[in-house]
C-alpha positions in Angstrom: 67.6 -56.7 134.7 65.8 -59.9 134.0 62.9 -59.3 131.5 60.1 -61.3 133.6 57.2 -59.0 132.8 55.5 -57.9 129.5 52.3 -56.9 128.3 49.9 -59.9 127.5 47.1 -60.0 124.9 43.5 -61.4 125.0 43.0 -65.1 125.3 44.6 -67.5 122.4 47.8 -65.8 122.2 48.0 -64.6 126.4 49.7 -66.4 129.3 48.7 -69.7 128.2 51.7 -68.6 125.8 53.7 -66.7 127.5 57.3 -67.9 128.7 60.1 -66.6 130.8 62.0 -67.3 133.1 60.4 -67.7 136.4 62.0 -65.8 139.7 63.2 -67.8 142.5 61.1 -67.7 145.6 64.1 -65.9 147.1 64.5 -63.4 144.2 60.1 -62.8 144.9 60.7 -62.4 148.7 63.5 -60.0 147.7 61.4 -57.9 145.3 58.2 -58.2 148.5 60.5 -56.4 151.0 61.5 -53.7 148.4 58.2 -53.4 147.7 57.9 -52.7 151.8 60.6 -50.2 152.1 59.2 -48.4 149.2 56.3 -48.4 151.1 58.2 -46.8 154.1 58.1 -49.8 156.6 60.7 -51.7 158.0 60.6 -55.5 156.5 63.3 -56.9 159.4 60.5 -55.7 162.2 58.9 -58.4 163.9 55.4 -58.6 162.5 56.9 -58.2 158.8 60.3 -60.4 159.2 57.8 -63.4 157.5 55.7 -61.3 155.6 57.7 -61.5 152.2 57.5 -65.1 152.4 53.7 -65.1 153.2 53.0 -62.8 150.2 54.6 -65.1 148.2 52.7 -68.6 148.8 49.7 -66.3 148.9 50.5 -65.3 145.3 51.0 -68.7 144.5 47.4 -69.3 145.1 46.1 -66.2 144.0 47.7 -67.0 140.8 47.6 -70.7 140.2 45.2 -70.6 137.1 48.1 -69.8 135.0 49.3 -73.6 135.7 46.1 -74.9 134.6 44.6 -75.4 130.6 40.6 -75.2 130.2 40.9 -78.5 128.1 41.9 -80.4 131.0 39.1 -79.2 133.2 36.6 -79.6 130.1 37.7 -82.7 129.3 34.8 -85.2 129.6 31.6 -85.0 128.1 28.6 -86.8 128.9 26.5 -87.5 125.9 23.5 -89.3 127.1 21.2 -86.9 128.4 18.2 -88.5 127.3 18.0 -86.1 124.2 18.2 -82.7 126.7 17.8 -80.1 124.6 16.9 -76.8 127.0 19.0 -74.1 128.8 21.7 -75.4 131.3 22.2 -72.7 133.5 24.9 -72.0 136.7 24.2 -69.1 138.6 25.8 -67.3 141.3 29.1 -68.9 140.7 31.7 -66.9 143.4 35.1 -65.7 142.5 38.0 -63.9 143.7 40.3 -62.0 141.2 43.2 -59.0 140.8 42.9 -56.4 138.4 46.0 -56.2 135.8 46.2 -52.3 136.0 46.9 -52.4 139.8 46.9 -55.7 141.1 43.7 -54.7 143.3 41.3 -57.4 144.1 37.9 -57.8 142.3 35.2 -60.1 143.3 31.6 -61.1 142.1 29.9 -63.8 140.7 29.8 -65.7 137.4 26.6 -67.0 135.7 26.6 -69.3 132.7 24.0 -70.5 130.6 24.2 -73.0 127.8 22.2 -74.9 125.1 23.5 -78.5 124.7 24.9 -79.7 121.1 27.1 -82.7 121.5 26.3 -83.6 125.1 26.9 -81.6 128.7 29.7 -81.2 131.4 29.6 -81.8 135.3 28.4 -78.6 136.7 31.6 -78.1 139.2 33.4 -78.0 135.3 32.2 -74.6 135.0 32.6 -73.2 138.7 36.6 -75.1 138.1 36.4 -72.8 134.6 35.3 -69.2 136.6 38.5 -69.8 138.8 40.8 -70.7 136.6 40.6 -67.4 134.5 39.8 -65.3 138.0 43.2 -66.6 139.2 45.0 -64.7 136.6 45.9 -61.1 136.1 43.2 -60.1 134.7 39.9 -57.2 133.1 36.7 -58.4 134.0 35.7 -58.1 129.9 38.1 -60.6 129.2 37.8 -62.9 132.0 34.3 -62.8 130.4 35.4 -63.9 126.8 37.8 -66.2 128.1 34.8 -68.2 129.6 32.6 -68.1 126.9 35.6 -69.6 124.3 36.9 -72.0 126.4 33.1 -73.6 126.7 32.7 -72.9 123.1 35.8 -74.8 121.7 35.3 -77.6 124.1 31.3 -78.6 123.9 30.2 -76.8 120.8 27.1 -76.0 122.4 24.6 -74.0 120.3 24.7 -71.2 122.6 26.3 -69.6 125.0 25.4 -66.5 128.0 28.2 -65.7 130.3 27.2 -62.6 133.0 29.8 -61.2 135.4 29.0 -59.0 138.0 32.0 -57.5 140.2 32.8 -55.2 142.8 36.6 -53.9 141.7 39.0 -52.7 144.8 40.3 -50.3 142.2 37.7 -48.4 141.9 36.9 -48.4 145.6 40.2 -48.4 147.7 41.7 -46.1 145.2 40.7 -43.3 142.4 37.5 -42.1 142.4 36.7 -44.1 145.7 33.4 -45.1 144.7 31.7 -48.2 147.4 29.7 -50.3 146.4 29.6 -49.8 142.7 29.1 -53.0 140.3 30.3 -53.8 136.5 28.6 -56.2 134.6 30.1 -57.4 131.8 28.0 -60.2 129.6 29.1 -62.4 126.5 26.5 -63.9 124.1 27.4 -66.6 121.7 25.5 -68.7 119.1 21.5 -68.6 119.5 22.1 -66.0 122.4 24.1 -63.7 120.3 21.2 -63.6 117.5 17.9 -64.2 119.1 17.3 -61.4 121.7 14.7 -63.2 123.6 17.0 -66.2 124.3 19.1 -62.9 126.1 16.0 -62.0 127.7 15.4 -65.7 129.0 18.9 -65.8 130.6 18.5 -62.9 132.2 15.6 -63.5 133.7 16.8 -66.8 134.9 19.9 -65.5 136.4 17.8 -62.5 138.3 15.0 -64.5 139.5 15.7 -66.4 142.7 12.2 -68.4 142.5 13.2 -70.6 139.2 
């Protein structure tokens, strides 16, 4: 058997570094019917014959943010901002993502607040930046890190708030079969991580639809 699967650490050593070999399409159809007959269907019926093939261009897009590098989506700064100096916030950012315990879906929204240092990105920069770590195998805590860092190491900003709130499948399909439950997960950086007002501030920001 083909080692193709192993156990990936946090961000900085994770799938940006990971290698292997990867499967044919065929060989992933293959392992999408076995999956089926485990299952105890019948992949050759008529409404499955195509499903293995589906399944597969779907995980293609469910999983393209391993082809993509934050550097390359954070790659131009604009430095004349007529000397901003506040909070740049972007709320209620969708996303779409899979747990990698079970593979389950997970869903919420991202919000990201930063103080400028060196100059600012487009705003679709940081939406682009949500779904490329959501369309990984991923834990919604370090889906949240990996957010913060990759905005870190590319403005420098002075700080930065990150706030995830999800809905996981896996806690609601399966398990304790809890609906309508919600994580939050936050990461503070720079003057959010040592001033607890600037926390405060974001916050109240993100929760209050009139601002």
């Amino acid at each position: 058997m083909i080692p193709v699967v192993k156990s990936l650490p946090a961000e900085g050593s994770s799938a940006d570094k990971f290698r292997a070999r990867r499967p044919s399409q065929a060989e992933a159809e293959a392992a999408i019917r076995t999956l089926i007959l485990w299952a105890g269907d019948d992949p050759s019926r008529e409404g499955l014959v195509d499903t293995p093939r589906r399944v597969a261009e779907a995980f293609r897009e469910y999983f393209k943010g391993y082809g993509e590098a934050p550097g390359e989506i954070l790659d131009r700064v604009f430095e004349e901002v007529e000397g901003y100096q506040d909070m740049i916030l972007v709320r209620d950012i969708p996303f779409h993502s899979h747990c990698e315990h079970h593979m389950a879906p997970f869903f919420g929204k991202a919000h990201i607040g930063y103080y400028p240092s060196k100059g600012v990105v487009g705003l679709s920069k940081l939406a682009r930046i949500v779904d490329l770590y959501a369309r990984r195998l991923q834990t919604q805590e370090t889906m949240t890190a990996q957010i913060a860092t990759a905005i870190e190491e590319t403005l420098e900003p002075r700080g930065i708030a990150v706030l995830i709130e999800a809905e996981h499948m896996c806690m609601t399909m399966r398990g304790v079969q809890k609906q309508g439950s919600t994580t939050l997960t936050t990461q503070y950086r720079g003057l959010f991580r040592d001033d607890p007002a600037e926390q405060v501030r974001f916050f109240t920001m993100v929760k209050s639809p009139g601002l």
